[in-house]
C-alpha positions as CSV (number, residue, x, y, z in Angstrom):
1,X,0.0,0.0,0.0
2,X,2.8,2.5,1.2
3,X,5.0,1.7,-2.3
4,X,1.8,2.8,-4.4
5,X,1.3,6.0,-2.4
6,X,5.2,6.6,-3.3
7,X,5.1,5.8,-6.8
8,X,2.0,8.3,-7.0
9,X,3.6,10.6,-5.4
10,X,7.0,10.3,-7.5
11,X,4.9,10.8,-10.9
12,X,2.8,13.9,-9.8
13,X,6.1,15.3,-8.7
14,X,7.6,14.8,-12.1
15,X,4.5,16.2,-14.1
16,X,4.5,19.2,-11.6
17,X,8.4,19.3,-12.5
18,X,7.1,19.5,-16.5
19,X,4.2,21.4,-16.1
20,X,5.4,24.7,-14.3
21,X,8.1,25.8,-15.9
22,X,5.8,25.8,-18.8
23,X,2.8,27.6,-17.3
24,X,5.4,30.5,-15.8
25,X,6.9,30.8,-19.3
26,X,3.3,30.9,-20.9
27,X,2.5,33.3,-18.0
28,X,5.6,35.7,-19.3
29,X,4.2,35.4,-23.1
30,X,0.7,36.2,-22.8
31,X,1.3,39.1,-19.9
32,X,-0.3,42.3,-21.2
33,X,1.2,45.2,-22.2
34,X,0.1,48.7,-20.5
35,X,1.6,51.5,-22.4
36,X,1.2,55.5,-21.2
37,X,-1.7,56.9,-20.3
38,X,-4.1,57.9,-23.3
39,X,-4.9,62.0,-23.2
40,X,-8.7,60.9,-21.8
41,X,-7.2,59.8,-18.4
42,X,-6.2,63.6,-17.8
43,X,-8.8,64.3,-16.0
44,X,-7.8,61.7,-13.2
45,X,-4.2,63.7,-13.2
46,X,-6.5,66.9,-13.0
47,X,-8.3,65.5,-9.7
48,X,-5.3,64.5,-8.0
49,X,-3.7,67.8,-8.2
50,X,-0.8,66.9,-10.8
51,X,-1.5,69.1,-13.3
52,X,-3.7,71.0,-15.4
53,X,-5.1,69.9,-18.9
54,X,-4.9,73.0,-20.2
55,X,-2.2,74.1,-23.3
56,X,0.6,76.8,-21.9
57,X,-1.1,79.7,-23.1
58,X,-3.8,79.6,-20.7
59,X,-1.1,79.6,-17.8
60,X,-0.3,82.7,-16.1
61,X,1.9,82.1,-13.4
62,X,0.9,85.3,-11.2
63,X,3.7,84.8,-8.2
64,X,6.8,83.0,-7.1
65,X,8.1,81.7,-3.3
66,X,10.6,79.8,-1.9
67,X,10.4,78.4,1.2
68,X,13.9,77.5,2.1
69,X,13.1,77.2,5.9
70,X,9.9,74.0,4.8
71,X,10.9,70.4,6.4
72,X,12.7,70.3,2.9
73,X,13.2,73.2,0.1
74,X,9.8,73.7,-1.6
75,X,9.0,75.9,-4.4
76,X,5.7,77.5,-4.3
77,X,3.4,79.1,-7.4
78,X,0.2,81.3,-8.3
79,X,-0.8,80.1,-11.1
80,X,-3.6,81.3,-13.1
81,X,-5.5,79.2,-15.6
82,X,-8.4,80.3,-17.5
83,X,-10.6,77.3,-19.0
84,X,-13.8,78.1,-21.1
85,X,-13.6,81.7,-20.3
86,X,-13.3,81.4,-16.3
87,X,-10.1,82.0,-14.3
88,X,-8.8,80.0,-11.7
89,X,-6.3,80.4,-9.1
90,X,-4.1,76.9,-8.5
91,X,-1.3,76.9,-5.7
92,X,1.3,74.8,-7.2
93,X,3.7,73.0,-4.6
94,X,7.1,71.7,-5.9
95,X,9.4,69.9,-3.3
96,X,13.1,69.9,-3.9
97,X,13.2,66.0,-2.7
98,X,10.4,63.9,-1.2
99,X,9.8,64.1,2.5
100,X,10.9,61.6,4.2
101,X,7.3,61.5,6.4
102,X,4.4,59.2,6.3
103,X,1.4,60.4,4.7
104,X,2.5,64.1,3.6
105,X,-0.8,66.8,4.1
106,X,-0.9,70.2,3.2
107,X,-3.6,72.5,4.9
108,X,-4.1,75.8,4.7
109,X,-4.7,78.1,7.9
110,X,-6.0,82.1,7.7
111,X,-3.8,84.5,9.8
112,X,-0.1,85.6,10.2
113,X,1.1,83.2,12.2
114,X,0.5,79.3,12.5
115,X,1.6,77.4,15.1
116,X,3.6,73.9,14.4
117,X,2.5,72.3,17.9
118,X,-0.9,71.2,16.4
119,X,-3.1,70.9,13.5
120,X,-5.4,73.7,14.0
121,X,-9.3,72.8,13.9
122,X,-10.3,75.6,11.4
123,X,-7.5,74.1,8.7
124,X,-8.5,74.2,5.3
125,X,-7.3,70.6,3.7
126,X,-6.1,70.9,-0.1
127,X,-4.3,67.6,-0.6
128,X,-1.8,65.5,-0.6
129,X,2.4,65.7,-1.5
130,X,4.0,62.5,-1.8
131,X,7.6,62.2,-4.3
132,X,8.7,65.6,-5.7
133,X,6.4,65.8,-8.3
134,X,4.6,69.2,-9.0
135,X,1.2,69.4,-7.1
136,X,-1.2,72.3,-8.4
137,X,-4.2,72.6,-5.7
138,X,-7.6,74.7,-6.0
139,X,-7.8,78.0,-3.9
140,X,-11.2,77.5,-2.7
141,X,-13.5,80.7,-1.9
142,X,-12.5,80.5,1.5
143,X,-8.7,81.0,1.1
144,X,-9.1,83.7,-1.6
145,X,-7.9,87.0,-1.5
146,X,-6.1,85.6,2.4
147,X,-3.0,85.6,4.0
148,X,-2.4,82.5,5.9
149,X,0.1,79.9,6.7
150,X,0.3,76.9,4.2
151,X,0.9,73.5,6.8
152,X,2.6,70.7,5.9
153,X,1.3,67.7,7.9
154,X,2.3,64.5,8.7
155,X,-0.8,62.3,9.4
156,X,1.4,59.8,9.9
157,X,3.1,61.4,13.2
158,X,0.6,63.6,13.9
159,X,2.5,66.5,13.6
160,X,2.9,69.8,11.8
161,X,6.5,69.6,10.2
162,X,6.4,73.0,8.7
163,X,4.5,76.3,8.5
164,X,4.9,78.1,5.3
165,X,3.8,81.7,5.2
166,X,1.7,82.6,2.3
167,X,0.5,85.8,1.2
168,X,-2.6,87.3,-0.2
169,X,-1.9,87.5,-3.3
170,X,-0.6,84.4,-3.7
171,X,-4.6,83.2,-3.4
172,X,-6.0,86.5,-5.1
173,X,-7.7,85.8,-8.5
C-alpha cells in the first residue's frame, strides 16, 4: 500500500516538474502590455492635483516663493488658468526631494502666524504631496484674497513639520 502511495507521489512530482516551468513561461508570453496613459485619463491627473489639462497659453503664473526654511526646500506658485472663459487660481507646490514623512498633508490656515505644535481645527485641507512631483491645488472661496500659513502635515506622526507663510496675493484671483 505505502509503495503505491510513493510511486503516486514520485509521478505527480515529475509532471508538476514538466508542467510549471511551462505555465510561468506561458504566464511571461501572454502578460499584457500597459503602455502611457491615453490623453482621456487627464482628467484623473486633473483630480489628483498633478497638473492641469490645459495648453501653456492659458497659464499665467501670477507669483513665485521659496520656502527655504519648509521640512525640505519647496518651491511655491500662483498660477492662473483660465478654462472656457473662467479663471482659476491653482497653488502649485514643488518639493526639492520627497519628505521623508508618512502620509504628507498640506492644509491651509488664515492668519499671520500658524503654530507647528498642532493641527489647527479651522484648517482648510487641499491635498496630498507624496515624491517631488509638481502638485497644483484649487484656492477654494474660502482662502481667496487671504494671507495665511500653508501647513505641511504629517498624518502619519501627527505632527505639523512646517509652517509656510503665504500671502494674499498668492490666493488673489
Amino acid at each position: 500500500m505505502i509503495h503505491e502511495r510513493r510511486q503516486t507521489h514520485f509521478w505527480s512530482f515529475v509532471a508538476l516538474a514538466c508542467i510549471l516551468p511551462l505555465g510561468f513561461l506561458a504566464s511571461l508570453l501572454l502578460r499584457p502590455s500597459y503602455g502611457p496613459a491615453a490623453s482621456s485619463s487627464t482628467s484623473l491627473f486633473d483630480n489628483a492635483g498633478f497638473t492641469p489639462s490645459v495648453t501653456p497659453d492659458e497659464i499665467e503664473v501670477l507669483k513665485q516663493v521659496d520656502w527655504a526654511d519648509a521640512v525640505v526646500p519647496i518651491k511655491g506658485e500662483a498660477i492662473k488658468v483660465t478654462e472656457a472663459g473662467a479663471p482659476q487660481v491653482l497653488l502649485a507646490v514643488t518639493p526639492s526631494r520627497a519628505i521623508q514623512q508618512p502620509d504628507v498633508l498640506v492644509y491651509w490656515l488664515e492668519g499671520k502666524q500658524a503654530s507647528t505644535d498642532a493641527l489647527a481645527e479651522n484648517a482648510l485641507f487641499l491635498g496630498s504631496l507624496v515624491g517631488t512631483s509638481r502638485r497644483a491645488f484649487t484656492v477654494p472661496t474660502a482662502m481667496q484674497g487671504k494671507a495665511g500659513n500653508l501647513l505641511i502635515y504629517s498624518q502619519g506622526k501627527d505632527s505639523v513639520l512646517s509652517a509656510l507663510p503665504l500671502s494674499a496675493d498668492m490666493t488673489t484671483p
